[in-house]
Structures are given as structure tokens and as C-alpha cells.
mmCIF file as gemmi writes it, N, C-alpha and C atoms, coordinates in Angstrom:
data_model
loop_
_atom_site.group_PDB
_atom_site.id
_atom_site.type_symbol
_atom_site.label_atom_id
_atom_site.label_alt_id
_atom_site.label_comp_id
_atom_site.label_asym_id
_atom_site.label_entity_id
_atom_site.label_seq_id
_atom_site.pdbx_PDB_ins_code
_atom_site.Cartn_x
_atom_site.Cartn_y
_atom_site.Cartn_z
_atom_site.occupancy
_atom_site.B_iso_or_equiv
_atom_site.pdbx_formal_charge
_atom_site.auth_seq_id
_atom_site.auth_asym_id
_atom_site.pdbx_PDB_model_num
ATOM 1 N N . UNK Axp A 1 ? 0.825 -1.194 0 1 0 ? 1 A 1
ATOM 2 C CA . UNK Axp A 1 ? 0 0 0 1 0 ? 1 A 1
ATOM 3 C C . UNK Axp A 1 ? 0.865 1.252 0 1 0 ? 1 A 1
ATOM 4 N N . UNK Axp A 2 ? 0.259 2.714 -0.366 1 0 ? 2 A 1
ATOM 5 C CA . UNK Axp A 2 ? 1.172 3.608 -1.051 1 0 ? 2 A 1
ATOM 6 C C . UNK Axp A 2 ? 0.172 4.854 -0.195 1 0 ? 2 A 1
ATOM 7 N N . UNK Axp A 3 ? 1.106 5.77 0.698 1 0 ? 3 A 1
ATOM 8 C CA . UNK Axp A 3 ? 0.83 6.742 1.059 1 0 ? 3 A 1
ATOM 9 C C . UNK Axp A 3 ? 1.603 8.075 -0.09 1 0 ? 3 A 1
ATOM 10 N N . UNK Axp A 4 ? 0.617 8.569 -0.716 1 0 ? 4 A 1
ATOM 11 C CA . UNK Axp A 4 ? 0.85 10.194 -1.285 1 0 ? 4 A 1
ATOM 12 C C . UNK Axp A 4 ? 0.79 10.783 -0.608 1 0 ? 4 A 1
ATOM 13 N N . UNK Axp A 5 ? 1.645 12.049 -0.969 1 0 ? 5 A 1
ATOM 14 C CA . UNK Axp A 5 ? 2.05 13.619 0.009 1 0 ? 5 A 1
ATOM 15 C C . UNK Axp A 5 ? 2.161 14.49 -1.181 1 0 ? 5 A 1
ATOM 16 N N . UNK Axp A 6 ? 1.668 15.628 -0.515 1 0 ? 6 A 1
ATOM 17 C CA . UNK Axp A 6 ? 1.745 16.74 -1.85 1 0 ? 6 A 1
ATOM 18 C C . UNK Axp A 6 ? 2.238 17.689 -1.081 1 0 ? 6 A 1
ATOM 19 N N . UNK Axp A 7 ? 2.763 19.355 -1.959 1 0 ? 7 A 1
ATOM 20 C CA . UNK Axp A 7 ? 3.391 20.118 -1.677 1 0 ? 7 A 1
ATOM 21 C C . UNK Axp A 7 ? 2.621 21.042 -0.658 1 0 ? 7 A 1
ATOM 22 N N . UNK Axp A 8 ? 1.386 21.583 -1.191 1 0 ? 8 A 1
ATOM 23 C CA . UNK Axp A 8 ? 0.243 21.989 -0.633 1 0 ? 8 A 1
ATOM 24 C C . UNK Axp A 8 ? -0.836 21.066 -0.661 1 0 ? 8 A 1
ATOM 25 N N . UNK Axp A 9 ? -2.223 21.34 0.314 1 0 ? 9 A 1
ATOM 26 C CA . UNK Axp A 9 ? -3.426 20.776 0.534 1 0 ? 9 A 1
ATOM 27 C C . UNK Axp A 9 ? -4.186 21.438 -0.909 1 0 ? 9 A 1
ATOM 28 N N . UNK Axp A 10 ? -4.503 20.799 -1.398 1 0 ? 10 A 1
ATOM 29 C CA . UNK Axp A 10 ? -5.494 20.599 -3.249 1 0 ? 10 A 1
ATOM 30 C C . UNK Axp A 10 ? -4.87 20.388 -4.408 1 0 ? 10 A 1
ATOM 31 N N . UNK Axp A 11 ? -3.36 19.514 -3.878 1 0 ? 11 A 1
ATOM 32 C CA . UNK Axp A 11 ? -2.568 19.909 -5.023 1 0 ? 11 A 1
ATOM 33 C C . UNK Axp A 11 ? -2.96 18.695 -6.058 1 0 ? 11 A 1
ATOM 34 N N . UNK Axp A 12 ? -2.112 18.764 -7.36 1 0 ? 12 A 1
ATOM 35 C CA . UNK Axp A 12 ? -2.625 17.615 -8.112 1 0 ? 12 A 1
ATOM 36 C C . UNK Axp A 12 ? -2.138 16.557 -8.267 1 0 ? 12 A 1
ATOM 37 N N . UNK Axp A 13 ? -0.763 17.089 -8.155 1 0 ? 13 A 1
ATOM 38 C CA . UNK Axp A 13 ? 0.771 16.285 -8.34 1 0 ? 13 A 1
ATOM 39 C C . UNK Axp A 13 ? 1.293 15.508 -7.112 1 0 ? 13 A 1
ATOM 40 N N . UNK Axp A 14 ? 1.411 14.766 -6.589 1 0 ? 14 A 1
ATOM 41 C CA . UNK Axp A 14 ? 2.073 13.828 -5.604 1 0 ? 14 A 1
ATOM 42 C C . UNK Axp A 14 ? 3.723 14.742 -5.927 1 0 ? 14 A 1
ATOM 43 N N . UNK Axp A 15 ? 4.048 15.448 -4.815 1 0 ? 15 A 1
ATOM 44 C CA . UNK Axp A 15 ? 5.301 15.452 -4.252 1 0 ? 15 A 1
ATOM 45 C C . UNK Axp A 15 ? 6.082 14.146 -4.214 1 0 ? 15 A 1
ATOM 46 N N . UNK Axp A 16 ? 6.17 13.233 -3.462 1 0 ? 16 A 1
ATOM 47 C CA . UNK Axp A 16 ? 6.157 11.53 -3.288 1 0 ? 16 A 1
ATOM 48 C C . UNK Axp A 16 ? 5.143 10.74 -2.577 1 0 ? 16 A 1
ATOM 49 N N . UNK Axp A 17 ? 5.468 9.493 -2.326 1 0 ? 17 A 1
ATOM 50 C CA . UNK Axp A 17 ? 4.986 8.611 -1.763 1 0 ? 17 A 1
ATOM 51 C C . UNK Axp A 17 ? 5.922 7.917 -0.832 1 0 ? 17 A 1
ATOM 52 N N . UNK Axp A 18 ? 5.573 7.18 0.344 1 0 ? 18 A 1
ATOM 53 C CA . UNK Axp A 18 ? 5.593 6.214 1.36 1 0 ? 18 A 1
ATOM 54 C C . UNK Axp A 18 ? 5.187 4.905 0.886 1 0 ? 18 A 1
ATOM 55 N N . UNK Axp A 19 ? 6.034 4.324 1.234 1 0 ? 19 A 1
ATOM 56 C CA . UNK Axp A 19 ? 5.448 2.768 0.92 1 0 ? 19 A 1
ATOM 57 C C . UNK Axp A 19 ? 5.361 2.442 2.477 1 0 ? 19 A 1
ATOM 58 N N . UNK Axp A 20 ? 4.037 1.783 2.44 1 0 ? 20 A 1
ATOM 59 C CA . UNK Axp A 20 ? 3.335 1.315 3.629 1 0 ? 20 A 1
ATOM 60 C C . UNK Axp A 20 ? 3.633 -0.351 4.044 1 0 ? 20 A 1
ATOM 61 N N . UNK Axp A 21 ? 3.886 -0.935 3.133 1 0 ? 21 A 1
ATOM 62 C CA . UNK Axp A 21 ? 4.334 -2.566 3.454 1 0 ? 21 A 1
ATOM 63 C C . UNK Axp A 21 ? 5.193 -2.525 4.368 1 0 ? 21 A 1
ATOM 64 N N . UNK Axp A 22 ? 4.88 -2.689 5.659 1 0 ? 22 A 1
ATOM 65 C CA . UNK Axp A 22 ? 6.329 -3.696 6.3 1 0 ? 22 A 1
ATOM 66 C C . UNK Axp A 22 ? 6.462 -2.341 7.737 1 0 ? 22 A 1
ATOM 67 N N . UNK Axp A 23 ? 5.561 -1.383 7.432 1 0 ? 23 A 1
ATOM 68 C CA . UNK Axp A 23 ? 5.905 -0.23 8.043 1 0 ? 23 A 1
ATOM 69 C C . UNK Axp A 23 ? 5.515 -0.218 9.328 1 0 ? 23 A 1
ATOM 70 N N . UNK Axp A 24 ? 6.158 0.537 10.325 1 0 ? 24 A 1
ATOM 71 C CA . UNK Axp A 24 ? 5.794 0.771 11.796 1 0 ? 24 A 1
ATOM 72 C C . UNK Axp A 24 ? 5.087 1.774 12.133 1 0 ? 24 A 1
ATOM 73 N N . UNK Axp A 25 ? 4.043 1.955 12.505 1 0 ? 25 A 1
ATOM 74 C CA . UNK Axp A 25 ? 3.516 3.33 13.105 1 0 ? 25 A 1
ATOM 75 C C . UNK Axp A 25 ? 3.275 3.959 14.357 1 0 ? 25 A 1
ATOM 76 N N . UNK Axp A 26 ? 3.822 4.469 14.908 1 0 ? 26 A 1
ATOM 77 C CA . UNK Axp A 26 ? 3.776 5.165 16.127 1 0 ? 26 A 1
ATOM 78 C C . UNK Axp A 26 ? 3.553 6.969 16.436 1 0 ? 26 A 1
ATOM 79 N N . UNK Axp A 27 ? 3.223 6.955 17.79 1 0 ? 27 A 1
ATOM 80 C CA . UNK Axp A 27 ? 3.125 8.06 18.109 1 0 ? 27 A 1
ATOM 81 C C . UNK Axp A 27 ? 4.289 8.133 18.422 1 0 ? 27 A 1
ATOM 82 N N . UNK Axp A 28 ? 4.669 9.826 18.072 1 0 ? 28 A 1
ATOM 83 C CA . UNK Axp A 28 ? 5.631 10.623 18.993 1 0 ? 28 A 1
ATOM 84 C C . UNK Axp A 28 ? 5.486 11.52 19.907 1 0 ? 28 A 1
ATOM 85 N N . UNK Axp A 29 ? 6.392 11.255 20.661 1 0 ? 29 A 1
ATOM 86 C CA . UNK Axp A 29 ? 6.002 12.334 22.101 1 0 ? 29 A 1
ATOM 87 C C . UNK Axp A 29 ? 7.53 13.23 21.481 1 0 ? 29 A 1
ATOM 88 N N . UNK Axp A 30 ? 7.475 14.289 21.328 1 0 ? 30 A 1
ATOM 89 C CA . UNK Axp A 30 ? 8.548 15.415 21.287 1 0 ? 30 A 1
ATOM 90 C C . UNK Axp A 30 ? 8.116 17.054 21.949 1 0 ? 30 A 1
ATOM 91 N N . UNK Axp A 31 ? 9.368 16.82 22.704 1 0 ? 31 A 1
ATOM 92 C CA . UNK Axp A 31 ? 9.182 18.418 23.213 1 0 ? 31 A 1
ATOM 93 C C . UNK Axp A 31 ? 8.781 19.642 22.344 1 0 ? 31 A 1
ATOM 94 N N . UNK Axp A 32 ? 7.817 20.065 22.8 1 0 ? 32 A 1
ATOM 95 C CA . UNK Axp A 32 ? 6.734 21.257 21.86 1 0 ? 32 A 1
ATOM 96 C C . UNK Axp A 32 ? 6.403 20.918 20.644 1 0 ? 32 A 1
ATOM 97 N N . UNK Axp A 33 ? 6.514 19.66 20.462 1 0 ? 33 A 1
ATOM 98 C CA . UNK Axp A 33 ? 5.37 19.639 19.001 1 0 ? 33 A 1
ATOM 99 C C . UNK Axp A 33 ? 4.442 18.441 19.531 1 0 ? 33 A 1
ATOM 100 N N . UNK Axp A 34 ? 3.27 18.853 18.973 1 0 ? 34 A 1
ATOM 101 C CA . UNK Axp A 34 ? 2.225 18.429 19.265 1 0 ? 34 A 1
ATOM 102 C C . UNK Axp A 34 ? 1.64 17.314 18.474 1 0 ? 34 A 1
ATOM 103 N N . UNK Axp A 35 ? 0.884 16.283 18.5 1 0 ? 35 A 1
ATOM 104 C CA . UNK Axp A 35 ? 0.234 15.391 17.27 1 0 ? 35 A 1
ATOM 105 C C . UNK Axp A 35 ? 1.317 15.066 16.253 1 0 ? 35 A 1
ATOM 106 N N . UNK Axp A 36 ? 2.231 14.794 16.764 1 0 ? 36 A 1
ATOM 107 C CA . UNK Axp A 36 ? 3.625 13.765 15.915 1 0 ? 36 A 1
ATOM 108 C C . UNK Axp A 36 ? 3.184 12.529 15.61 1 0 ? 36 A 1
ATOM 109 N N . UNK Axp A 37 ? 3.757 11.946 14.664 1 0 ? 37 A 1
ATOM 110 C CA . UNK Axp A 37 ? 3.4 10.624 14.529 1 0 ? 37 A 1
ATOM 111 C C . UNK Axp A 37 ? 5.008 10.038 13.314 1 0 ? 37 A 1
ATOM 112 N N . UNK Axp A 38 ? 5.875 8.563 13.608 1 0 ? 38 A 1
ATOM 113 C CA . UNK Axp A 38 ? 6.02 8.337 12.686 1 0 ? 38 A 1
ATOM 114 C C . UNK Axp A 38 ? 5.922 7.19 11.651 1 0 ? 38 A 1
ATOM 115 N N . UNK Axp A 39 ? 6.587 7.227 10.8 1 0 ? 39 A 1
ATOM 116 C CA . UNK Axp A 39 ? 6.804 6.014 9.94 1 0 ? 39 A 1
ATOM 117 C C . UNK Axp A 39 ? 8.075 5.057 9.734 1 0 ? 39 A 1
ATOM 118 N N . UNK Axp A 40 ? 8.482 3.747 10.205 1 0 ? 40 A 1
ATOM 119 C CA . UNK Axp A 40 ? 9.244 3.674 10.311 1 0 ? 40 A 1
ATOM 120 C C . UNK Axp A 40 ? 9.335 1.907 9.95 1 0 ? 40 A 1
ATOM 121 N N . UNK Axp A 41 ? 10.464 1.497 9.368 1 0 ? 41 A 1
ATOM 122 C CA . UNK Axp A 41 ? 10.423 0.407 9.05 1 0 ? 41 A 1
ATOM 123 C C . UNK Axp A 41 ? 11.795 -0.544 9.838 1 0 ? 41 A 1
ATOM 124 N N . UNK Axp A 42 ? 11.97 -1.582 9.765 1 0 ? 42 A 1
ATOM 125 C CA . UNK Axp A 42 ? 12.699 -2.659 10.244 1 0 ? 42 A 1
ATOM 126 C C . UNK Axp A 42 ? 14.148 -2.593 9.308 1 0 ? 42 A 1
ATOM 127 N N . UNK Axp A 43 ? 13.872 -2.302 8.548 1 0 ? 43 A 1
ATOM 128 C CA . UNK Axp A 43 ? 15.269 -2.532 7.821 1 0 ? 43 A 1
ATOM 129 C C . UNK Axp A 43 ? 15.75 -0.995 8.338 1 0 ? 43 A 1
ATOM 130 N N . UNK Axp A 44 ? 17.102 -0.915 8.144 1 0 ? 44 A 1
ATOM 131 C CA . UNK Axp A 44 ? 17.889 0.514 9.066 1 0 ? 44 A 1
ATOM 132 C C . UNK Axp A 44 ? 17.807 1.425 7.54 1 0 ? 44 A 1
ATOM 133 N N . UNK Axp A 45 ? 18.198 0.909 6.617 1 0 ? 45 A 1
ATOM 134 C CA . UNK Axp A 45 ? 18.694 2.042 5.49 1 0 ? 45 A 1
ATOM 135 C C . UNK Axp A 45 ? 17.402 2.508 4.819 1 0 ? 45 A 1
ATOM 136 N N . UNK Axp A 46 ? 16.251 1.889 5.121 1 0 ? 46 A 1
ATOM 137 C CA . UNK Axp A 46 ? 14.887 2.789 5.08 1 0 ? 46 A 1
ATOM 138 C C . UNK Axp A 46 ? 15.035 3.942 5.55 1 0 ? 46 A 1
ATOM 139 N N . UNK Axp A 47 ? 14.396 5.552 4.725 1 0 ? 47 A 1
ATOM 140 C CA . UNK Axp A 47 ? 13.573 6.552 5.226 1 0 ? 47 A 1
ATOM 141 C C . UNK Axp A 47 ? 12.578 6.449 6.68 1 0 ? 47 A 1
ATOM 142 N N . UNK Axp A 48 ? 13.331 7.406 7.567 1 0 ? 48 A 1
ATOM 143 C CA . UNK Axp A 48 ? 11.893 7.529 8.644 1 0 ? 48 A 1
ATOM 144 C C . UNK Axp A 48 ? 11.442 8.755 8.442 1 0 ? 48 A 1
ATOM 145 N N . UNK Axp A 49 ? 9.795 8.586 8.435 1 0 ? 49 A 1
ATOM 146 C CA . UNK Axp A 49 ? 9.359 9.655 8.11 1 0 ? 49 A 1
ATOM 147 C C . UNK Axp A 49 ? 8.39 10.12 9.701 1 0 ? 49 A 1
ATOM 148 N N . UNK Axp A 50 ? 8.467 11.775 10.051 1 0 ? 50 A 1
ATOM 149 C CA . UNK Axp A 50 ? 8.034 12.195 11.179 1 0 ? 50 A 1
ATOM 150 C C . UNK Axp A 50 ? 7.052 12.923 10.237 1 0 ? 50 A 1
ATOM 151 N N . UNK Axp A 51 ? 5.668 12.535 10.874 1 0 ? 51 A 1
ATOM 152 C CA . UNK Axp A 51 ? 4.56 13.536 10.125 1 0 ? 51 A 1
ATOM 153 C C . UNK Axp A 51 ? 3.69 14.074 11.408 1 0 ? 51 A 1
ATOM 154 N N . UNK Axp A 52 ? 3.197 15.403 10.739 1 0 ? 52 A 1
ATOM 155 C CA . UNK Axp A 52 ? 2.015 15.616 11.858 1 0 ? 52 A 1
ATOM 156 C C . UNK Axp A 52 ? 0.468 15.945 11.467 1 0 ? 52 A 1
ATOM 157 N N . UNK Axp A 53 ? -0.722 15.857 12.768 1 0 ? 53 A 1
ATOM 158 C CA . UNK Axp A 53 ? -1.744 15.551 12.431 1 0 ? 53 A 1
ATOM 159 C C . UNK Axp A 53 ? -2.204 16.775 12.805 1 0 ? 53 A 1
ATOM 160 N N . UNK Axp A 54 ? -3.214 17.419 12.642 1 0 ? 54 A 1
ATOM 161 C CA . UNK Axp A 54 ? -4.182 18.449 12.794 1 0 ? 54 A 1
ATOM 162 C C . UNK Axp A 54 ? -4.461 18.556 14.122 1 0 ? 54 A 1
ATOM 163 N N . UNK Axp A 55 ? -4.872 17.869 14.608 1 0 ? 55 A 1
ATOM 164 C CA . UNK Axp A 55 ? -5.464 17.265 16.466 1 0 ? 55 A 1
ATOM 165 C C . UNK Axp A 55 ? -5.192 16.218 16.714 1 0 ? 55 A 1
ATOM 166 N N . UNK Axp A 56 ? -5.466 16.191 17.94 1 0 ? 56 A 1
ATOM 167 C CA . UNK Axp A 56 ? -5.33 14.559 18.743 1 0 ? 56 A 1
ATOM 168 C C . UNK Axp A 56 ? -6.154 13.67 17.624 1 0 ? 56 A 1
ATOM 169 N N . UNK Axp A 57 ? -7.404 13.765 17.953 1 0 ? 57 A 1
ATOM 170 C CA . UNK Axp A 57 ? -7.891 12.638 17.163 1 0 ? 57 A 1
ATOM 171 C C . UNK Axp A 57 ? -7.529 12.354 15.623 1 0 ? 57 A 1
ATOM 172 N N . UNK Axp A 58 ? -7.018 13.166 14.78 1 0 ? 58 A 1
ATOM 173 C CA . UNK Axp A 58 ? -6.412 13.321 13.8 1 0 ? 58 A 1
ATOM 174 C C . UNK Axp A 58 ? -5.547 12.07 13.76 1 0 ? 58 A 1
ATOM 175 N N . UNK Axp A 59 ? -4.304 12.765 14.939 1 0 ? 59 A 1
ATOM 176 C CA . UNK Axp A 59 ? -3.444 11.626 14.618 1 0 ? 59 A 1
ATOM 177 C C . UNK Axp A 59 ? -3.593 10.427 15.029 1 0 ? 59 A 1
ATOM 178 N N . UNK Axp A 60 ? -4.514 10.207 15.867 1 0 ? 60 A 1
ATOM 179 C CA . UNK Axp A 60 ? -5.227 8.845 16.396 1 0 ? 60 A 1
ATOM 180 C C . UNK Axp A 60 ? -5.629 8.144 14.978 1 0 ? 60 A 1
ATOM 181 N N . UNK Axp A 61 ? -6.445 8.858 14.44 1 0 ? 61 A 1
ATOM 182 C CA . UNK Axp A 61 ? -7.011 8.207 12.946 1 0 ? 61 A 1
ATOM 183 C C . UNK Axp A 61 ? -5.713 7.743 11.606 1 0 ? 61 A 1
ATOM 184 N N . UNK Axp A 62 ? -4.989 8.897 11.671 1 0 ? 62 A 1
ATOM 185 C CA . UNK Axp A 62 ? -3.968 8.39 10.624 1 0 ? 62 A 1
ATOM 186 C C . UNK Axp A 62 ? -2.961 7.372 11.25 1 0 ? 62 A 1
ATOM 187 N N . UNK Axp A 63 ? -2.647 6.887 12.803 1 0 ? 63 A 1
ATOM 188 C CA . UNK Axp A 63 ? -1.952 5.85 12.739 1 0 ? 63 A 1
ATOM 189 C C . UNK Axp A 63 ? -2.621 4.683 12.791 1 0 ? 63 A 1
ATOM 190 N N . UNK Axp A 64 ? -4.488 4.816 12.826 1 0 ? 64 A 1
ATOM 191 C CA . UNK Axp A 64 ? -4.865 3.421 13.071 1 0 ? 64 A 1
ATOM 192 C C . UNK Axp A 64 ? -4.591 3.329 11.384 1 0 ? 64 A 1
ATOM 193 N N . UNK Axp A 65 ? -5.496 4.25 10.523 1 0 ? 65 A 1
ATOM 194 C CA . UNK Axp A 65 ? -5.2 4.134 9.103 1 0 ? 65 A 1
ATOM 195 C C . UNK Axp A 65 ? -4.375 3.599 8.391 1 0 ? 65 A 1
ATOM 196 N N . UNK Axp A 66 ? -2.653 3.498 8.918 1 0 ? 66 A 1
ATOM 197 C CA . UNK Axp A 66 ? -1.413 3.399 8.255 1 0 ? 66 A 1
ATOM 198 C C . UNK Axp A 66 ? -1.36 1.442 8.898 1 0 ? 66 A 1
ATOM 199 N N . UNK Axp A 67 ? -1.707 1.923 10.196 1 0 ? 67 A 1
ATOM 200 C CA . UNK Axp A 67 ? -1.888 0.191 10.628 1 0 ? 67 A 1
ATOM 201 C C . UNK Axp A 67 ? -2.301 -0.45 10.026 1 0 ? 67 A 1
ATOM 202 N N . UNK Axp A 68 ? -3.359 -0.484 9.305 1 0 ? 68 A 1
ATOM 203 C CA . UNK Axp A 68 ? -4.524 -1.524 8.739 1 0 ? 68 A 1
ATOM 204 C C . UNK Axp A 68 ? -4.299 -1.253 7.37 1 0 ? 68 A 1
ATOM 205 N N . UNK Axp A 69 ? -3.457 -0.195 6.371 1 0 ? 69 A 1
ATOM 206 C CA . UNK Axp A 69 ? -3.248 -0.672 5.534 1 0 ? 69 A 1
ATOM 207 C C . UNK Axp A 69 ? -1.915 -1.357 5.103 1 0 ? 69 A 1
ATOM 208 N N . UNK Axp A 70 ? -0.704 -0.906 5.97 1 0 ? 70 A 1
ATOM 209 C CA . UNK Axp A 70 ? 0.287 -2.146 5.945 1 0 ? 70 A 1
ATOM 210 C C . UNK Axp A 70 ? 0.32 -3.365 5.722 1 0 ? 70 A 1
């Protein structure tokens, strides 16, 4: 499964993608930022990606989301 990201919100073009197979999702707790979340896989020379969510429940929803489509 394939997470898109764009530059801005309505854009048309995919900036890139995340590949979701195999992936870890967690919350982050970091000093002063709020609704962290990342992406992270088992192999070391993988990309980790730190994203953030709008609100709490936000990011509640996008890590069950990333769970269940892995």
C-alpha cells in the first residue's frame, strides 16, 4: 500500500509517496510539538518519516489508518 504527500493541501501532483508494506507506526512524544506521529520500518537504510496531524484525534485516525493498511 502507497501513502501520497503533496506540496500543498489541493494539489494535483504527488510530491512523493511512502510505501506502507512492512511499516511501523507510532506516536511521537517530542518536546513542543504536538500530534507527531512516525513512519518507520525494520530494515535501518529505510527513510523515517516524522509527520504531523491536525489534532489529537487526527493523529489517532492516521496511525490506526497506516496500521490496517500495511
Amino acid at each position: 500500500n502507497l501513502l501520497f504527500y503533496f506540496e500543498a493541501e489541493g494539489g494535483i501532483r504527488p510530491s512523493g509517496v511512502i510505501f506502507l508494506e512492512g511499516c511501523y507506526c507510532e506516536r511521537l512524544i517530542l518536546k513542543e510539538k504536538h500530534y507527531y506521529f512516525g513512519i518507520t520500518y525494520r530494515r535501518e537504510n529505510l527513510r523515517h518519516y516524522e509527520l504531523r496531524a491536525e489534532s489529537e484525534s487526527d493523529c489517532k485516525a492516521w496511525i490506526d489508518a497506516i496500521r490496517v493498511a500495511r
